[in-house]
Phi, psi and omega in degrees: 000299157347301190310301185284354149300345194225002140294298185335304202287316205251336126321329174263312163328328192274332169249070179284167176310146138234166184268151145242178172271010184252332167302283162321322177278320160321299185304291182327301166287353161261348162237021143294324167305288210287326189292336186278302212291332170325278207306319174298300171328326187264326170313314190272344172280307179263027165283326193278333183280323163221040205285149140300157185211116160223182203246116174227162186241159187263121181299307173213149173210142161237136186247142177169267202249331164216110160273156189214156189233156161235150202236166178219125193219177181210125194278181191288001170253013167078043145298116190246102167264127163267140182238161090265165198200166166227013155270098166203168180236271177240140171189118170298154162289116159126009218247146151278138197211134166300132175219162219235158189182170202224115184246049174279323195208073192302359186259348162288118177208171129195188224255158181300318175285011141279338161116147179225019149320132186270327205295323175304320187274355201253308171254346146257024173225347158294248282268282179352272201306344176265341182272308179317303176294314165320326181289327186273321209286305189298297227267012194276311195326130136313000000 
């Protein structure tokens, strides 16, 4: 009887977790997705919580895979910062556009009209990131 506690026992040892390289590469992207999606959440909280609204003009704008605008504002402690950001909705070169700033860390911006809604990071950098992890968990399995 003895014997066979200690097949059991070197049977469960055998089918143990093993890591792959598909394992690694799962994890590694959710938690590249949650670190983004962290750092956006947190952008957006203390913009909603102590965001500012001044008047800046756009400097530069690029369009391709991310468009992005720079923007040049001057805070409420008379700090004249160039930003860029690609939270905006419309915005031209020379065109004055409201913009929103955190003015503990005034280089936190974007522009008022994109919104301080959490659904964008929460469902498109949440959803990855919990299938990337589901994706590591299936790929832990022998």
């Amino acid at each position: 009887m003895g014997g066979n506690v200690v097949e059991r026992r070197r049977h469960r040892r055998d089918r143990g977790w093993r890591v792959s390289g598909e394992f690694v590469a799962f994890l590694a992207a959710a938690v590249g997705f949650g670190v983004v999606g962290a750092v956006q959440i947190v952008d957006l909280y203390w913009l909603r919580e102590r965001g500012e609204v001044v008047m800046g003009t756009v400097l530069e704008k690029s369009s391709g895979k991310s468009p992005s605008i720079e923007v040049r504002y001057v805070t409420g402690a008379g700090e004249t910062i160039v930003e860029g950001t690609t939270n905006y909705e419309e915005a031209e070169v020379g065109q004055s556009i409201a913009v929103i700033y955190d003015p503990l860390e005034p280089r936190r911006m974007q522009a008022e009209d994109y919104g301080l809604s959490y659904w964008f990071p929460a469902v498109f950098l949440g959803v990855p990131t919990v299938g990337f992890l589901i994706g590591a968990v299936v790929n832990l399995r022998d």
